[in-house]
N, C-alpha and C positions, 0 to 999 in steps of 0.2 A: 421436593422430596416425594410429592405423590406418585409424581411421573417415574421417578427411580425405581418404585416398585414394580412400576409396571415393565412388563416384555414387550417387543415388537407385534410381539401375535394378540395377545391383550389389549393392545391400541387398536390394532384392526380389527379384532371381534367387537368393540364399542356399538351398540345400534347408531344409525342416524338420526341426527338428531330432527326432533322434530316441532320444536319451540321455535313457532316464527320470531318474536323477537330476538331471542339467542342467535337464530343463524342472520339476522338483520345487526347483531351487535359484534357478531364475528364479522360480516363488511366492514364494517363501520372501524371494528379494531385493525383489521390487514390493512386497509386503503390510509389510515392514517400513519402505519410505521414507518414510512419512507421519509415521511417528515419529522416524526421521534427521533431518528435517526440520524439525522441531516444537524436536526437544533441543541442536541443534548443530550450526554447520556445517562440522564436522571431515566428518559421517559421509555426509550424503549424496552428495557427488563418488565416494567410494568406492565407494558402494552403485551407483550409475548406472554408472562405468566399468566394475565389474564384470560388469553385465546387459549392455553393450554386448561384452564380450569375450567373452563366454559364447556372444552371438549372432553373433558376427562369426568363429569357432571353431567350435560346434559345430553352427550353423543357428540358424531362426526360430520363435519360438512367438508366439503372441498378446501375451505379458507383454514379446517384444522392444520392443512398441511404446513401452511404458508408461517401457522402459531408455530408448528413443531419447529419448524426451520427457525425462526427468529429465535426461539427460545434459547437452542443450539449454539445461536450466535452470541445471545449474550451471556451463555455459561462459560463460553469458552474466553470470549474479551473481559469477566469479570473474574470469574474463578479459575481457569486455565482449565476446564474443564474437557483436557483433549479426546479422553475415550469414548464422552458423545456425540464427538461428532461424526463420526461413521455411522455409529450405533444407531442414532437417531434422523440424519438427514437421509439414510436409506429409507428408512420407517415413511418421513414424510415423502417419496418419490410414491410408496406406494398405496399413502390414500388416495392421492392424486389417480393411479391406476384406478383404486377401488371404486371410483367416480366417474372413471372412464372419462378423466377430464384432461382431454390433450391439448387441447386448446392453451391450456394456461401453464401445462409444462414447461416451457421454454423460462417464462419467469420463473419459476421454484429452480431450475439450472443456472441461469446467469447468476443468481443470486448466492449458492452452491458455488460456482465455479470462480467467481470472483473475488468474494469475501470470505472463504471460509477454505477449501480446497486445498490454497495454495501454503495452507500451514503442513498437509501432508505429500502433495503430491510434486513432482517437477513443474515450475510453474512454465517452462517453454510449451509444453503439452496444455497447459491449462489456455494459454492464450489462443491457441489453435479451437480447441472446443466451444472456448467460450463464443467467437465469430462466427461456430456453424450455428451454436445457442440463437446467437443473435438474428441470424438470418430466418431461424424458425420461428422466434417471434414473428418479424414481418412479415412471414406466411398468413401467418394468427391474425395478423391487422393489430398487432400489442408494439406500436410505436414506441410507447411510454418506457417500455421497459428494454428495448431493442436500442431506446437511445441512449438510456442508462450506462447497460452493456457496455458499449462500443467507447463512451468517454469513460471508465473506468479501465478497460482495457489501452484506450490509447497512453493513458498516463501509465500500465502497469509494460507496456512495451519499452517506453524509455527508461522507468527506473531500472528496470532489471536490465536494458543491453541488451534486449531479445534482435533488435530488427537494426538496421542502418537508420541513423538518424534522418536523413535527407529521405528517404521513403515515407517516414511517419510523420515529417514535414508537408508533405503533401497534403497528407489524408487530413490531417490536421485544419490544414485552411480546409478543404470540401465540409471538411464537419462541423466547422463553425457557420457555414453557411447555412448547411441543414438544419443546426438548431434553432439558428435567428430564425427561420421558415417556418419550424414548426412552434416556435413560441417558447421553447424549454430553456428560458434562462436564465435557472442557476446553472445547468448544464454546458450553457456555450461559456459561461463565467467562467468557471472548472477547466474546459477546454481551451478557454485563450490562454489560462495561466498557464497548461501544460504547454500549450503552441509557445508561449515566452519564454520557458525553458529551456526548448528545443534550440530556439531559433538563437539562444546567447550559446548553447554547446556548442551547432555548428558555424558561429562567427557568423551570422546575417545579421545585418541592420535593417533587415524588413520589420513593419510596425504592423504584431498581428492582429491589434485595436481600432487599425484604418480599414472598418466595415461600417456601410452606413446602414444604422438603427443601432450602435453599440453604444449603449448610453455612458458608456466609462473609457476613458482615455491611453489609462495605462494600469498594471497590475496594483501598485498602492490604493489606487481609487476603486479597483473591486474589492482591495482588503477591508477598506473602508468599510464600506459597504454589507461584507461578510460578518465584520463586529459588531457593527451597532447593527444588525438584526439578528444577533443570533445566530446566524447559517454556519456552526461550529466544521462542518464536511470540506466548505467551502474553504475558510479559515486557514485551516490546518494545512487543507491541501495546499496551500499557498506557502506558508510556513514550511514546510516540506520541500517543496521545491525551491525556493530560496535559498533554503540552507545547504541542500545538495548542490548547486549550482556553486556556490560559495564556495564549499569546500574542494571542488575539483579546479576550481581556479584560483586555489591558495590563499585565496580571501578570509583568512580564517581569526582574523578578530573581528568583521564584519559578520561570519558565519557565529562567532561567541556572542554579536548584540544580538542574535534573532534568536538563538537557544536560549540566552539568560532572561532574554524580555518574556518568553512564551515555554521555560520549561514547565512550568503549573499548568499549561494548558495539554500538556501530554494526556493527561488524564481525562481531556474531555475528545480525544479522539473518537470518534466514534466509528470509523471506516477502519478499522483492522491494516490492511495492507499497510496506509499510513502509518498507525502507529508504529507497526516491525520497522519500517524503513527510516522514519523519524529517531527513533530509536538507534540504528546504528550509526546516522551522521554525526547525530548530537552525540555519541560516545567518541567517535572522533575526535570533534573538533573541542571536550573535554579535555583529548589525553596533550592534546597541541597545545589547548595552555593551560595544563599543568607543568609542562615543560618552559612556559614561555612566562607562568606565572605562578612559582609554584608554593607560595604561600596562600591561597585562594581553595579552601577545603569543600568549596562546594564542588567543584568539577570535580575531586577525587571523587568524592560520593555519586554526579553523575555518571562518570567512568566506569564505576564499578557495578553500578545499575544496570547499565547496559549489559556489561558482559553477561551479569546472572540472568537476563530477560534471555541474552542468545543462546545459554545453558542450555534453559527451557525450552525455546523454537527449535535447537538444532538435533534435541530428543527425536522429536517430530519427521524433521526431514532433515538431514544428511546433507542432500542433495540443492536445499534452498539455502540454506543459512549455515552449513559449516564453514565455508570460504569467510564468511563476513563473523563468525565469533575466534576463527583466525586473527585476523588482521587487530580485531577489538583486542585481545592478547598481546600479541606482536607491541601494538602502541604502547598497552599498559606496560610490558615490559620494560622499553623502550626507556619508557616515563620514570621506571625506577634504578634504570642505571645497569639491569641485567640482561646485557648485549647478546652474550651467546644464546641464551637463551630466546632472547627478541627477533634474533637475526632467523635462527629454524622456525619461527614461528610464520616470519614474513615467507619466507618460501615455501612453507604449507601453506602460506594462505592461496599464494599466487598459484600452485598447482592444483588446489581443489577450486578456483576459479575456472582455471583453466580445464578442469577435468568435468566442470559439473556446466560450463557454457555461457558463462559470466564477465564477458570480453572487456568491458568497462571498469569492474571488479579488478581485474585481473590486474587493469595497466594503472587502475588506484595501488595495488597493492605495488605493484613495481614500482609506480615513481616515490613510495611512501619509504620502499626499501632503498632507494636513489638516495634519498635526503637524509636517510640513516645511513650508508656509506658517506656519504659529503659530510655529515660530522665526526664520521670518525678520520675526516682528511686521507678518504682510500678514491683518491681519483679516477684508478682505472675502473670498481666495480661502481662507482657512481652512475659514468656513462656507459659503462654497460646494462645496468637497470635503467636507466633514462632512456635510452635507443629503445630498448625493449616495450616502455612505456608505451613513446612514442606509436610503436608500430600495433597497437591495441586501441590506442584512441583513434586511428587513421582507420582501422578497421571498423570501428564504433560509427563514424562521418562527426567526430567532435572536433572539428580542427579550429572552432572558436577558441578550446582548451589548448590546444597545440599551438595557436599565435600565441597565447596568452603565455605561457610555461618559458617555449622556447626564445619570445623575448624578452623575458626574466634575467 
């Protein structure tokens, strides 16, 4: 509330501060929220409102920026609080300025351009910036957070469709070696799980757990691992990727045990991206068995969850998430029996996939509109949205999806 009153120009006129222990308890609060972060989303709100009061009390130090930023973060994953976050992570780029601290800009952007951004901006642009982000860390000698970067980016290239799979298979393996090297292993942890989702899309039986010093064998035994300590970032992200994976290969009572065992835990998402995307699979594979099980009223209640979460997102942007509160529609239709109305929904969805660069999206929402002609026993537009499927996930390089479908 304090911070609301104040303006942008009112933050910067703050003197600096000049309490050594304050600015020793602003380190101490920035260097620790990565791991607030990571374990729970009890702690980060606290940690951020405290660096905001500290600054807003005792003056400004360079780490105010990093408070203002988190703060940002958790107004907007707690409260929807979307009009601060322009308003305010401009603000922190330019105490940073004010400090003439270029050194440590690169992290205050990755951090910006990763987790918070892509609620407004096209995230195909955002993945481009973030990699120049990242390259200017390692100008800086700021490994820590250039490594961060780049496994958060690799997993946000595949969900969204941005890149050919077999490309980001590559980089995949080099960067799991990178991080075994440089020691960051919740990071290579994070990254094997995305390399395993990669490598079951494009139908490889390469095992990307055969690196010697990987102390885990395969992705259960890093989930393992993710719960009983806590590592909630880690967790999820696994969750996340299971369930998408599941779902584009029809696995969808398979994709219902991993939503129904872990939907309580949506709320301890703490990585934003995750949650939007977690968010729309699991309203999927809701609306599939309400159809498949439709006396079962919690899925409706998920289903509809979803849809009013992608209301709210596709305020925001258009351009990210209207194709995907499409399709959420289209199902729910679907699920209640009101066809024509289901059917225009599915073809909006596929054209603002298609319009907005969402190639993966795109051949979901086609083969989804496939299996909604195949019940209503219309053979010809069945394979015609199949074919069409088809040639969007060959685009994508998922033809793990493609054996799997077409020997169905």
């Amino acid at each position: 509330n304090e911070l609301n009153k104040r303006s942008p120009e009112d933050l910067l006129n703050l003197p600096k501060m000049t309490d050594k222990k304050k600015q020793w308890a602003m380190i101490f609060l920035d260097a620790i929220f990565p791991y607030a972060l990571s374990h729970s989303p009890t702690f980060p709100p606290l940690v951020a409102s405290r660096m905001v009061a500290l600054s807003l009390e005792y003056g400004l130090v360079k780490e105010s920026a990093f408070g203002l930023n988190e703060f940002v973060y958790c107004s907007v994953c707690i409260y929807h609080n979307y009009d601060a976050c322009n308003h305010w992570t401009k603000s922190a780029r330019l105490v940073l300025k004010k400090f003439k601290a270029d050194a440590i800009v690169p992290k205050l952007e990755i951090s910006q351009y990763l987790l918070l951004s892509f609620l407004q901006q096209p995230i195909q642009a955002l993945i481009a910036k973030s990699f120049e982000c990242r390259q200017d860390a390692l100008a800086v000698g700021d490994i820590e957070h250039a490594t961060f970067g780049a496994c958060i980016n690799y997993e946000t290239i595949v969900i969204t469709g941005t890149h050919h799979l077999r490309s980001v298979e590559n980089d995949c393996t080099v960067f799991s070696l990178e991080t075994l090297r440089l020691n960051q292993l919740p990071l290579l942890f994070f990254n094997l799980s995305v390399h395993n989702m990669i490598l079951q899309l494009i139908g490889s039986d390469k095992d990307p757990f055969n690196i010697a010093g990987v102390p885990f064998k395969n992705e259960n035994e890093i989930l393992v691992f993710a719960e009983s300590s806590n590592v909630h970032f880690l967790a999820n992200a696994i969750y996340m990727h299971q369930v998408m994976v599941c779902y584009f290969f029809r696995r969808y009572t398979h994709a219902a045990e991993i939503t129904k065992k872990y939907h309580s835990d949506v709320g301890k998402m703490t990585l934003l991206p995750q949650t939007v995307l977690y968010t729309f699979y699991e309203g999927l594979v809701a609306f599939q068995m309400i159809r498949s099980q439709p006396n079962e009223e919690e899925w409706v209640g998920i289903g509809e969850q979803s849809i009013k979460s992608y209301q709210t997102w596709v305020r925001n942007s258009k351009w990210n998430f209207e194709n995907k509160l499409l399709l959420l529609e289209a199902e729910s239709l679907f699920s209640k029996g009101d066809l024509d109305a289901a059917e225009k929904k599915y073809l909006a969805s596929i054209e603002s996939a298609r319009r907005h660069k969402f190639v993966h999206e795109e051949g979901l929402a086609l083969d989804l509109l496939a299996s909604f002609y195949k019940s209503q026993a219309n053979a010809v537009k069945e394979k015609e949205y199949f074919d069409l499927a088809i040639a969007c996930y060959e685009k994508w390089g998922a033809f793990g999806i493609l054996n799997h479908i077409c020997g169905e």
